[in-house]
C-alpha positions as CSV (number, residue, x, y, z in Angstrom):
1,X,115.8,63.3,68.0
2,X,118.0,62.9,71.4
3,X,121.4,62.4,69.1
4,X,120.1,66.1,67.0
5,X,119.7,68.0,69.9
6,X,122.5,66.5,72.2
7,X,119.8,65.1,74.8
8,X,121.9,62.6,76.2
9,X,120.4,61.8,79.5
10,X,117.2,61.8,78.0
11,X,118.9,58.9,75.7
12,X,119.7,57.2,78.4
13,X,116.5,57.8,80.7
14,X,114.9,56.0,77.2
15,X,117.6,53.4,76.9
16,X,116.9,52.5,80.4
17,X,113.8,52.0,79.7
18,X,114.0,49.8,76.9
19,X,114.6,52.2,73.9
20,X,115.7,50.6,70.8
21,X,119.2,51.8,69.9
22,X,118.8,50.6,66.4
23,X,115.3,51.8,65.2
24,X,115.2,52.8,62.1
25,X,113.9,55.7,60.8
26,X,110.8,55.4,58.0
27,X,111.9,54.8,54.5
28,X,109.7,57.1,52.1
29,X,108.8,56.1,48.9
30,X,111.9,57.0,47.0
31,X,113.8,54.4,49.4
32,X,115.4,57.1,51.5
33,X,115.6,56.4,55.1
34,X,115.8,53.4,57.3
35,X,118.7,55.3,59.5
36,X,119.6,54.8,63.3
37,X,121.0,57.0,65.3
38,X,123.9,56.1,65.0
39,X,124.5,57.9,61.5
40,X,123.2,61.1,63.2
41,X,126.6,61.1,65.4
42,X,128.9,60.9,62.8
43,X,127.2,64.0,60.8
44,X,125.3,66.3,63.0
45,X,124.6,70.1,63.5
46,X,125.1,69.2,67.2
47,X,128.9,68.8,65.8
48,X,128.8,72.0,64.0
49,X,127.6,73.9,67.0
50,X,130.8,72.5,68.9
51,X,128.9,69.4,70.8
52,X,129.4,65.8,70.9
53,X,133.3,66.5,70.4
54,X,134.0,63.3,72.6
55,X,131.8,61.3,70.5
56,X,130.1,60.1,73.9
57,X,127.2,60.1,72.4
58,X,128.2,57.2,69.5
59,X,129.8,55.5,72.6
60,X,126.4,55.0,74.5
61,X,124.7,53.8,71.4
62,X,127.2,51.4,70.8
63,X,127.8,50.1,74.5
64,X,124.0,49.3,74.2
65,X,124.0,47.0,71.3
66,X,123.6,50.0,68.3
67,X,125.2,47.9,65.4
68,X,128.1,49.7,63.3
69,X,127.2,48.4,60.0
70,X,123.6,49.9,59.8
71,X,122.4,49.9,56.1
72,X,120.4,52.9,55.1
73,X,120.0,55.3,52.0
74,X,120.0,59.4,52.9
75,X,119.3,62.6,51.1
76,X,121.1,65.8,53.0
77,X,120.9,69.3,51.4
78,X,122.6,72.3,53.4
79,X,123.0,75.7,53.4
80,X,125.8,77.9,53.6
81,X,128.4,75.9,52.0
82,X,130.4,75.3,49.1
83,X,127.9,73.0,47.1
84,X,124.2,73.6,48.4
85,X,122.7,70.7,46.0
86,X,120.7,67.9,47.2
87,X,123.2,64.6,47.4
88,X,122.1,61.9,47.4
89,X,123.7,58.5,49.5
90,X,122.4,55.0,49.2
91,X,123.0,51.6,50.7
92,X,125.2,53.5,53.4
93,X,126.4,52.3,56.6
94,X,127.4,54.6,59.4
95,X,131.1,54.6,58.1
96,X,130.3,54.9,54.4
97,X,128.2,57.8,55.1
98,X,130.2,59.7,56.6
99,X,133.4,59.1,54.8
100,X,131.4,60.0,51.6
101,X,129.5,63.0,53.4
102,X,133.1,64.3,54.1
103,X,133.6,66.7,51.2
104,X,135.5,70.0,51.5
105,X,134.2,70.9,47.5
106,X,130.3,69.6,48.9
107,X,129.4,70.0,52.6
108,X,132.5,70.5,54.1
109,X,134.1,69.1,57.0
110,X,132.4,71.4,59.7
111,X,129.2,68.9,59.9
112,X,131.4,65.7,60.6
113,X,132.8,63.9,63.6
114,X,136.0,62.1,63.5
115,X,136.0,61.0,66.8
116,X,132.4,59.2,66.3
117,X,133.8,57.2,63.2
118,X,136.8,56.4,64.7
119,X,134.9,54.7,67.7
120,X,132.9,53.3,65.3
121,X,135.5,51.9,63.3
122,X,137.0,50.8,66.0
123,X,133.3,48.6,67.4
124,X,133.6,47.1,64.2
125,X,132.1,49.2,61.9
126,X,132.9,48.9,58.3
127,X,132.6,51.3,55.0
């Protein structure tokens, strides 16, 4: 919730405190889920809304142990662009998320943070 709403020193207030940097979100019974919050900095509505531009807030995940090659599977659906279908992405790292979330004919580029998966990339993180 702290990467959604760009509550970073409440991330690190919990971090601090011995936060998991790499819990995973539930998985429902369709097998969707099972994300970190790392895949919330490279596609976000914080980024959207002009936040997390420096991608400090994949940085202080990272420099606390958040792994780069996170597996999960994620449904996304938005409004107000191009393609407003439900898409579906499985088996996704942080990486492959976001390069296949990046879609000027789907989504668009507006939701996605370059600098993020270029830290990420460079931490390691593969596709």
């Amino acid at each position: 919730m702290c990467v959604d709403f760009d509550e970073i020193e409440i991330a690190r207030w919990l971090i601090e405190r011995g936060s998991d940097v790499n819990a995973k979100a539930e998985i429902d019974p369709d097998g969707f889920g099972g994300h970190t919050p790392l895949f919330g900095c490279v596609v976000s509505q914080a980024y959207l809304c002009g936040l997390q531009r420096d991608a400090a807030f994949a940085r202080l995940l990272l420099d606390h142990g958040a792994d780069p090659n996170a597996r999960a599977s994620l449904r996304k659906r938005l409004r107000f662009v191009p393609d407003e279908s439900m898409h579906e992405y499985r088996d996704v790292t942080p990486l492959s998320w976001g390069e296949r979330f990046y879609n000027p004919r789907s989504h668009g580029h507006t939701w996605f943070s370059k600098p993020a998966m270029t830290l990420i990339a460079a931490r390691g993180g593969r596709p």
